[in-house]
C-alpha positions in Angstrom: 25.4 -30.5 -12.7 22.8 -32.6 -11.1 22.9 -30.4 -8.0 21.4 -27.8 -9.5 17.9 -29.4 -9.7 17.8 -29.8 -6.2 19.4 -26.5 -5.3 16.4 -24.8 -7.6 13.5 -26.8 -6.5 14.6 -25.8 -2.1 14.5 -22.5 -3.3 11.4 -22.2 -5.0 10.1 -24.4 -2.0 11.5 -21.7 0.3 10.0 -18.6 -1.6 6.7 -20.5 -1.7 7.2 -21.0 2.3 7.7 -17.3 2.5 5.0 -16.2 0.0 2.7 -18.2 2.5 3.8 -17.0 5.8 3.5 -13.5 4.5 0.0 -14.2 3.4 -1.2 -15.8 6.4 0.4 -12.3 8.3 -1.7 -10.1 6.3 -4.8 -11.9 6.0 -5.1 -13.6 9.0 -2.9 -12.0 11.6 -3.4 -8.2 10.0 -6.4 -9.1 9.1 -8.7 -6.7 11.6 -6.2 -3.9 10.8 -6.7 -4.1 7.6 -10.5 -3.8 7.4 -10.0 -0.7 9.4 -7.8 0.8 7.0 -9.9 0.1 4.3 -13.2 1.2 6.1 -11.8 4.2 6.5 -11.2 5.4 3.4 -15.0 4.7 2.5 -16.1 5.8 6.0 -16.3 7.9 9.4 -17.0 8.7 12.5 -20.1 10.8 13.2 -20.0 12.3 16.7 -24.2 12.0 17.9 -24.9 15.0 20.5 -27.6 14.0 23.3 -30.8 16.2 23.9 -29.9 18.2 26.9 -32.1 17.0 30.1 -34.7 19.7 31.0 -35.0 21.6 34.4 -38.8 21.4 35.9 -40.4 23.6 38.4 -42.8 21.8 41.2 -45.2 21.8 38.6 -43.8 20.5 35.3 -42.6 24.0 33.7 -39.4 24.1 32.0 -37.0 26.9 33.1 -34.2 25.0 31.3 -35.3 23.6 28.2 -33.7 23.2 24.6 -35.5 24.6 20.8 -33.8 23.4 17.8 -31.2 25.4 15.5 -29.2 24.8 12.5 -25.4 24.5 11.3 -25.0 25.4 7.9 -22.9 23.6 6.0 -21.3 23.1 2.7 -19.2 20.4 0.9 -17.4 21.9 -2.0 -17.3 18.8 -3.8 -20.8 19.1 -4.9 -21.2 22.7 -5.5 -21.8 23.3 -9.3 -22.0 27.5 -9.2 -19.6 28.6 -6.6 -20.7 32.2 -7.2 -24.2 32.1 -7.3 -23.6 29.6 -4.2 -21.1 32.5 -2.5 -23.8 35.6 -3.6 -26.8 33.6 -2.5 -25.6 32.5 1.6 -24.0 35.7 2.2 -26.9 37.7 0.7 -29.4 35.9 3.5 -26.6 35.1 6.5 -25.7 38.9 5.8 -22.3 38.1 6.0 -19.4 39.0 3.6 -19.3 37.2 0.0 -15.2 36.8 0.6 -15.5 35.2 3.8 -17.8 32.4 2.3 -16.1 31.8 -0.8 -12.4 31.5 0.8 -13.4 28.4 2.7 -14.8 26.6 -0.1 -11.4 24.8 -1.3 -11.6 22.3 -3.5 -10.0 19.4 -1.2 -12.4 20.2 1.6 -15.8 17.9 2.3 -17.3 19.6 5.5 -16.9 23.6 5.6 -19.4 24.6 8.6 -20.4 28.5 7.9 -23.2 29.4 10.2 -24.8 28.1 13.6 -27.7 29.3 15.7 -29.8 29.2 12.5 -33.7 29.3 13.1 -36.4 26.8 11.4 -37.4 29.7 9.4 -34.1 30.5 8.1 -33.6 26.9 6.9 -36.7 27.2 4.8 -35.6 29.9 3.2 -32.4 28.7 2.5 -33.8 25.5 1.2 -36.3 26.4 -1.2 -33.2 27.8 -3.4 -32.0 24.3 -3.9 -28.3 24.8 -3.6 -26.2 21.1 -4.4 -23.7 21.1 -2.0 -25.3 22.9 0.9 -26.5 21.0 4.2 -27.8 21.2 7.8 -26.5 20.0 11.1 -29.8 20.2 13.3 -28.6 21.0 16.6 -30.2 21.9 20.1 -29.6 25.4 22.4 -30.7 26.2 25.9 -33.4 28.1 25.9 -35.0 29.9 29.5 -38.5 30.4 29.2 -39.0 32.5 32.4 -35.5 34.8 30.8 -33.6 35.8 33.9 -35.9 33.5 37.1 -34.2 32.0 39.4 -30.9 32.6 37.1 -28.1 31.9 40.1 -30.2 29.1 41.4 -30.4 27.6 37.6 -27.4 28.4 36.2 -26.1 28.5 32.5 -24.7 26.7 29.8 -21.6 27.8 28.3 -18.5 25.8 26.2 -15.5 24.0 27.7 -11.9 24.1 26.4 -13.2 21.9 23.4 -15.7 23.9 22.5 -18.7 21.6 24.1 -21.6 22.5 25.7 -21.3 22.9 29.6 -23.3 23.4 32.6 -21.7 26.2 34.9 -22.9 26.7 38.3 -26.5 26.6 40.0 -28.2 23.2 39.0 -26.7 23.3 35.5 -23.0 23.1 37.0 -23.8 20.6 39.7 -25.7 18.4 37.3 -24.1 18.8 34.5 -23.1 15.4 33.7 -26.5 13.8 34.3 -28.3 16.9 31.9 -25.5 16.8 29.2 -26.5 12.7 28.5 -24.0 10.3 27.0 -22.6 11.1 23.4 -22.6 8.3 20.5 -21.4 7.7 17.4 -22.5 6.2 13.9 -20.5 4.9 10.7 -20.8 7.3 8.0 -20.2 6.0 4.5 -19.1 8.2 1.5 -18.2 7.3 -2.0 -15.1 7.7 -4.1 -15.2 11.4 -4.1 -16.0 12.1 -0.6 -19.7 12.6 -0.8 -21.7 10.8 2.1 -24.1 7.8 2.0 -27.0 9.2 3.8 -28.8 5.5 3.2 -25.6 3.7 4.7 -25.4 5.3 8.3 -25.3 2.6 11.0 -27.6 2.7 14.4 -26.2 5.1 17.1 -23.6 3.4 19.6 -24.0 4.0 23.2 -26.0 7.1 22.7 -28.7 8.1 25.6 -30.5 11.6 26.4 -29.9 13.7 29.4 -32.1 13.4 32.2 -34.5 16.0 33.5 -34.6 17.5 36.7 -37.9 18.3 38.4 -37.7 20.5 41.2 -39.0 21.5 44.7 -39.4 25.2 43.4 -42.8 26.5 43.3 -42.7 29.0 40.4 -45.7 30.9 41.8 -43.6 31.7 44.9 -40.0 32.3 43.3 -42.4 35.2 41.5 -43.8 36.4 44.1 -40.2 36.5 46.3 -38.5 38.0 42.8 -41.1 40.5 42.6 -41.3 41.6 46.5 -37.5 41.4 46.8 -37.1 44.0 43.6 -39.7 46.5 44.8 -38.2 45.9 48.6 -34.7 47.4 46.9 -36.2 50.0 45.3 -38.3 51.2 48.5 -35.4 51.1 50.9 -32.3 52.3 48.7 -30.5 48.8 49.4 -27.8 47.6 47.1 -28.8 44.3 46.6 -30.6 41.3 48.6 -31.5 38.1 48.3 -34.8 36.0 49.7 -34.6 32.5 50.4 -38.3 30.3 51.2 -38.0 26.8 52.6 -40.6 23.9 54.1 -39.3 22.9 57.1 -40.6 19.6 57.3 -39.0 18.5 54.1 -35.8 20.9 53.4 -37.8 21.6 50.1 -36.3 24.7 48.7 -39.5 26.2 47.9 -38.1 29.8 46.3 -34.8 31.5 45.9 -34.3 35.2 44.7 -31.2 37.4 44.2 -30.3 40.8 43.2 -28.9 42.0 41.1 -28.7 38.7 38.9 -28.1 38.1 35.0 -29.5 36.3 31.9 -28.4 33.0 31.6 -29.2 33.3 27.9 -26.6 36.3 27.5 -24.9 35.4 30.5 -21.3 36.9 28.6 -22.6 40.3 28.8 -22.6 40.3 32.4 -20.2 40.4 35.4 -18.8 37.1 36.4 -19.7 38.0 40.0 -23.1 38.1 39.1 -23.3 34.4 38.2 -22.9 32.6 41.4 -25.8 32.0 44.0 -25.0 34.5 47.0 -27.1 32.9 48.9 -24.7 29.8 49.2 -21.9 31.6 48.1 -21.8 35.1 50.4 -20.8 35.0 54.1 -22.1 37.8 56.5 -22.1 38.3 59.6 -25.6 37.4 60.7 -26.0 40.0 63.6 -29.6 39.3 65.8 -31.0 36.5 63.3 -28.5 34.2 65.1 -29.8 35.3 68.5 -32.3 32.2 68.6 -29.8 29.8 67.7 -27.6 30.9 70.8 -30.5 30.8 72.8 -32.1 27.4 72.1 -28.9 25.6 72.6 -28.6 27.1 76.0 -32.4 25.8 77.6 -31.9 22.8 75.3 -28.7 22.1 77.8 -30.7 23.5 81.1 -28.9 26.6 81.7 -31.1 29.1 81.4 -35.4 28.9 81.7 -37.5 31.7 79.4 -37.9 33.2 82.9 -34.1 33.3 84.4 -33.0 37.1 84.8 -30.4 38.5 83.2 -27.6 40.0 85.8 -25.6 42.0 83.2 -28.7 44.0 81.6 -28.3 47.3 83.7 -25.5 49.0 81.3 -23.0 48.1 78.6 -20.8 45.2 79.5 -16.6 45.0 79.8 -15.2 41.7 77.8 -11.6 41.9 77.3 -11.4 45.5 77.8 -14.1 46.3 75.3 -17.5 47.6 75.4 -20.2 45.7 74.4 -23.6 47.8 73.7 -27.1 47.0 72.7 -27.9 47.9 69.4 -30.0 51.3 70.7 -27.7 52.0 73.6 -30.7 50.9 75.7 -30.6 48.7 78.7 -33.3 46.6 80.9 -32.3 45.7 84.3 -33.4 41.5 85.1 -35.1 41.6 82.0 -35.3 37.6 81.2 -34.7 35.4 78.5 -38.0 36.5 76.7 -37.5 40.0 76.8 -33.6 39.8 76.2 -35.4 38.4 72.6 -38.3 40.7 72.3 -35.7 43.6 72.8 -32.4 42.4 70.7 -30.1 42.6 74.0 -27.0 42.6 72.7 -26.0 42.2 76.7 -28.6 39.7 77.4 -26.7 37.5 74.6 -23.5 37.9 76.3 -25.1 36.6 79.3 -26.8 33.6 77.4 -23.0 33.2 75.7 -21.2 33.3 79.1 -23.8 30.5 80.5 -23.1 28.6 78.0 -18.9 28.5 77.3 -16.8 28.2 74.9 -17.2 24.0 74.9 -20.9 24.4 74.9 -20.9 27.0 71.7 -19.0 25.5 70.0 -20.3 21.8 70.1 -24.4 23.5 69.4 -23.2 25.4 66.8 -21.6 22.1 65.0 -24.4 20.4 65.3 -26.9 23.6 63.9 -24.7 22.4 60.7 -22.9 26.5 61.4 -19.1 26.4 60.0 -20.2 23.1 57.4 -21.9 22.5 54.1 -25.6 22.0 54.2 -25.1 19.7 50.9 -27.7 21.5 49.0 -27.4 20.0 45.5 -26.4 23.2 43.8 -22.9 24.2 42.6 -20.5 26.8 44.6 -21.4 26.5 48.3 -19.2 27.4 50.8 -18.8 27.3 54.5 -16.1 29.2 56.4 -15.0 26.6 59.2 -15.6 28.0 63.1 -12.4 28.4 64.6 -10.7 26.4 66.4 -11.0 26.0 70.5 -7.5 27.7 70.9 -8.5 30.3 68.8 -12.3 30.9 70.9 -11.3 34.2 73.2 -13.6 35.6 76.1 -14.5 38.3 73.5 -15.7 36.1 70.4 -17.4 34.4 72.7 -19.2 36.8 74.0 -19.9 38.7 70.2 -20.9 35.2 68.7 -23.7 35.4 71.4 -25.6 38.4 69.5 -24.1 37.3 66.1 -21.3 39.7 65.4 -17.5 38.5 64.6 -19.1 34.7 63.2 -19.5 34.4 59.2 -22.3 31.9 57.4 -24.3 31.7 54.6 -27.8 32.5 53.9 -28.0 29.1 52.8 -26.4 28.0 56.3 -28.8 30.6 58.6 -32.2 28.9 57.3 -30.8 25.5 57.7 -30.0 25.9 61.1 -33.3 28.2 62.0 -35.6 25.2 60.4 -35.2 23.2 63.5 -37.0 25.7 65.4 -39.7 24.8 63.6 -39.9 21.6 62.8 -39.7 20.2 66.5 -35.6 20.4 67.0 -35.2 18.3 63.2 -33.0 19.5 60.2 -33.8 18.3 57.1 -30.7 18.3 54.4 -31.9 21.3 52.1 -32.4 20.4 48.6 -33.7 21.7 45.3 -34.7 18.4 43.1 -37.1 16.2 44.4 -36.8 13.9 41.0 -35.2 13.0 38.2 -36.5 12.1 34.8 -35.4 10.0 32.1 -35.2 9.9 27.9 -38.1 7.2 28.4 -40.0 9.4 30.9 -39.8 7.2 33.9 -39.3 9.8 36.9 -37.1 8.8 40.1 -38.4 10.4 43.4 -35.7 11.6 45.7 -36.4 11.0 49.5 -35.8 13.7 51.7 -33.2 13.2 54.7 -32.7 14.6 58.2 -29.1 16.2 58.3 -29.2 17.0 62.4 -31.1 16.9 65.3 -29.4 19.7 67.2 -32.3 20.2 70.0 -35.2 18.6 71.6 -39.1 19.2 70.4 -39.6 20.7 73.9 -36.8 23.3 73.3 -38.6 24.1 70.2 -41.5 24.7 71.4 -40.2 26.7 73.8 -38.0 28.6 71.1 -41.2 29.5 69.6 -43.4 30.8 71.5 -39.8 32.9 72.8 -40.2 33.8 68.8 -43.9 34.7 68.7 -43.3 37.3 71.0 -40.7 39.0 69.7 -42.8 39.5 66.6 -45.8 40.7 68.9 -43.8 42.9 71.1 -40.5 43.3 69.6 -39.2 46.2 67.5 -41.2 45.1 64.4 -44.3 44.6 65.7 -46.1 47.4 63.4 -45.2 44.8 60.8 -47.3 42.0 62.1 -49.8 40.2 60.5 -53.2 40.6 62.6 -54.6 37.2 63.5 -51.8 35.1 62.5 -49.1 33.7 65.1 -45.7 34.2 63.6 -42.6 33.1 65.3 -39.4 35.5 63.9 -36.5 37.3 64.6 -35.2 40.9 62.9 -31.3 41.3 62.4 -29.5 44.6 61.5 -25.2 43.6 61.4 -22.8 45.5 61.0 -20.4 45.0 58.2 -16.5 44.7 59.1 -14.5 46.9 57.2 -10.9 46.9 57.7 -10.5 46.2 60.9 -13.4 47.8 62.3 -17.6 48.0 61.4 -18.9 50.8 59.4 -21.3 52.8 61.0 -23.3 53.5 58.4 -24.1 50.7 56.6 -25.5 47.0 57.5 -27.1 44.2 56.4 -30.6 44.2 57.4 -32.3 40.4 57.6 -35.8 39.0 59.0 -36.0 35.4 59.9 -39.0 33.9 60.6 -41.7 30.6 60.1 -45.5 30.4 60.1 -48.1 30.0 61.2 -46.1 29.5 64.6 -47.9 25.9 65.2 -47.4 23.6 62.2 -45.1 26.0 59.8 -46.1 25.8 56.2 -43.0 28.1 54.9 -39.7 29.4 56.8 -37.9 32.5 55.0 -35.0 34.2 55.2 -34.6 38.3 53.7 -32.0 39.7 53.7 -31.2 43.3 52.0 -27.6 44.6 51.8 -27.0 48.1 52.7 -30.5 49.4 53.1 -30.2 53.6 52.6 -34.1 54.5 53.7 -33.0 53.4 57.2 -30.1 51.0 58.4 -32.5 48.7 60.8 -34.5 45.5 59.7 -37.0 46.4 61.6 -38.0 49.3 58.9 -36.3 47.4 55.9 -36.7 43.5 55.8 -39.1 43.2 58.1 -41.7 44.9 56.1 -40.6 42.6 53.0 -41.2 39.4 55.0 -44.5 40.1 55.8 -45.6 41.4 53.0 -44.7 38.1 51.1 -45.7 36.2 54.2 -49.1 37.5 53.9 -49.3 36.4 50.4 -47.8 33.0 51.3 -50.2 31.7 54.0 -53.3 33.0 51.3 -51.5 31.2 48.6 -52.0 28.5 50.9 -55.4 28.9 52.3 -54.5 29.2 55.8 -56.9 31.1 57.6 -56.1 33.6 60.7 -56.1 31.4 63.9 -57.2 34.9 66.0 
């Protein structure tokens, strides 16, 4: 029998060894699990939304900012009348007493009922001194200046999760620097579910978004909003768009389209209507592109301002087709000026021929044509040139005067800008800074993008320009005493398969004064009805604002 002693004592030894080993799991080895499980069934997870960064024009005005609304909210824990509760929300929400009162189960904590509330609103809610009912306070885009620069700003709409979300323009491309960087706090409740307002920890990892400030000068996205909408309505046009650029910088100074949308209601417009079309439409640029062909041929020495055009006398065979000028009117050895002052759509093919396929196509790649200018806005596109196999004597011939070639807007003042800024392109851009929570700003430098001709070619380009504008078809436009270097364009829009006759897309291109440009600017109005020629349409627009522009700048005539 004396074996049983031992046999009991090594098993109680044994279950003591095991009682210890499975404390030392728990508490030691579990122990970190543990304390989570137990935290969370006293506390939670708060999600912390950042302040949305603003969007600044030139000169510190929001036309993105945020005002303040409130989530109503009610825990059903705490409610001691549901009725008068039920009666009293759905009396001042003005919605319906049942859907109120079926959300307010009795196992439920949070039940949200109403966003979007104002300050006001609140107060009124408040003063009746309902237990269980609470506030989230929460933040909503808000556009002071209601539908400006709406395709260039963008909007803010919800993801698939139901978050805010910058979509297109500057809110799309810099959405993730605006939105900021979410954080979180412990919540602690008590045994019935009812939080510990006093017993929230600090916010982790939580920052604001930044603000943008930009190179927009609201003064003149007014003024081109304002000139571009009367221009539509003068000329029967369908639509246009006006883009205004310093030269010297690739500041984006203005940039108007129409028809556009409020960003605030953006849902109860056409999605079409939200992107930019001036980095986002492709046209065929028609005589706008004229200069561009021309500088790239006296930049590479084949052609002086005074060599004579061979092929002016009549309409000209490429391919077996017939190439006209745009009035069916013909110059015999006019040169290189007139071929601009008059639009010769023959003249070009001559400049095209000089130069060759090679030659056009290697200019044109370094005018930035067929690539994205990298303009910090969301959506641009760039149809590609076509490939040297795919160049024929005819496109290269109808890419001299700016037919059967598609670009951008966004692309066409780019390329023009280093006519007037001594053969340089600066890379467009639209923010010049950035902002932070703590209100330290971060200047952006500005960058060349190409230098696709000399200063001398330039020069030359310009004073080719300044005639055009002095003699040219839109000369009754003109601004007396001012030296303006521009080019009118009236192209005709493809439709299947051939153009239409009666509808185009009249521009005006053009940078002043001539000598040290201040602004460039592209208009552009689609389908002009009053007549189909810039020279009548645009023309009339970019003067008009251009007059405005140079005494919004205090430059004085130089005649």
């Amino acid at each position: 029998m004396r074996w049983r002693y031992p046999f009991v004592f090594v098993i109680f030894i044994l279950l003591f060894v095991l009682i210890i080993s499975r404390l030392f799991y728990w508490q030691v080895v579990k122990a970190e699990m543990l304390s989570e499980l137990a935290k969370s069934q006293y506390s939670g997870l708060l999600k912390i939304l950042p302040r949305r960064g603003e969007i600044k024009t030139s000169d510190g005005f929001p036309i993105a900012a945020n005002k303040v609304s409130y989530l109503l909210f009610i825990n059903p824990t705490v409610v001691k009348n549901k009725n008068q509760t039920v009666k009293a929300l759905s009396s001042l929400l003005n919605i319906a007493e049942a859907s109120v009162g079926a959300q307010l189960l009795p196992d439920r904590l949070w039940v949200p009922i109403q966003s979007g509330l104002t300050a006001q609103k609140k107060a009124e809610i408040e003063k009746l001194q309902l237990p269980g009912v609470g506030f989230e306070e929460h933040y909503v885009r808000f556009y002071p200046e209601a539908s400006a620069a709406a395709s260039l700003v963008g909007f803010v709409g919800k993801d698939e999760e139901g978050q805010d979300k910058g979509y297109v323009g500057l809110e799309g491309f810099y959405d993730r620097l605006l939105k900021g960087k979410e954080g979180y706090s412990t919540e602690f409740h008590d045994a019935l579910g009812r939080p510990i307002i006093s017993e929230q920890n600090a916010m982790i990892n939580s920052s604001d978004g930044d603000s943008l400030w930009l190179s927009i000068d609201r003064s003149i996205q007014f003024l081109a909003e304002q000139k571009l909408k009367d221009g539509i309505k003068r000329y029967g046009a369908s639509g246009g768009m006006i883009g205004i650029m310093d030269p010297q910088t690739g500041n984006i100074l203005a940039m108007a389209s129409l028809p556009t949308f409020s960003p605030e209601k953006y849902w109860e417009y056409d999605e079409n209507l939200y992107k930019d079309p001036f980095i986002t439409n492709t046209y065929e640029p028609g005589s706008t592109f004229k200069p561009i062909v021309m500088a790239s041929a006296l930049d590479a020495g084949l052609i002086t301002p005074q060599t004579k055009c061979n092929i002016c006398s009549g309409p000209v065979t490429v391919s077996g087709y017939d190439l006209h000028t745009w009035n069916d009117k013909y110059y015999k050895d006019s040169n290189m000026l007139e071929v601009i002052q008059h639009s010769d759509n023959t003249g070009m093919v001559f400049v095209a021929q000089k130069l060759g396929a090679d030659r056009m196509i290697n200019y044109l790649t370094k005018f930035g044509i067929g690539e994205l200018t990298e303009i910090d806005l969301q959506g641009e596109i760039a149809p590609a040139l076509k490939t040297r196999s795919a160049w024929y004597a005819v496109d290269l011939a109808t890419t001299g005067f700016g037919q059967g070639i598609s670009i951008t807007p966004i692309e066409l003042l780019t390329a023009f800008s280093a006519l007037a800024n001594e053969g340089k392109i600066m890379k467009p851009r639209i923010v010049t800074a950035f902002e932070n929570s703590s209100g330290e700003v971060f200047k952006m430098p500005t960058r060349i993008s190409n230098i696709p001709i000399s200063a001398k070619t330039a020069k030359v380009m310009t004073e080719i320009l300044v005639n055009a504008v002095e003699k040219g078809e839109a000369q009754w436009t003109k601004l007396k005493g001012y030296r303006i270097a521009g080019k009118t364009g009236t192209a005709s829009i493809p439709v299947k398969g051939h153009y239409d006759p009666n509808s185009t897309i009249a521009s005006f291109i053009g940078f002043a004064p001539a000598e040290k440009p201040k602004f460039i600017m592209l208009v552009i109005l689609e389908k002009p009805t009053a007549s189909i020629y810039a020279a009548d349409t645009a023309a009339p627009v970019f003067f008009d604002i251009a007059h405005d522009l140079l005494n919004y700048y205090g430059i004085p005539p130089s005649e």
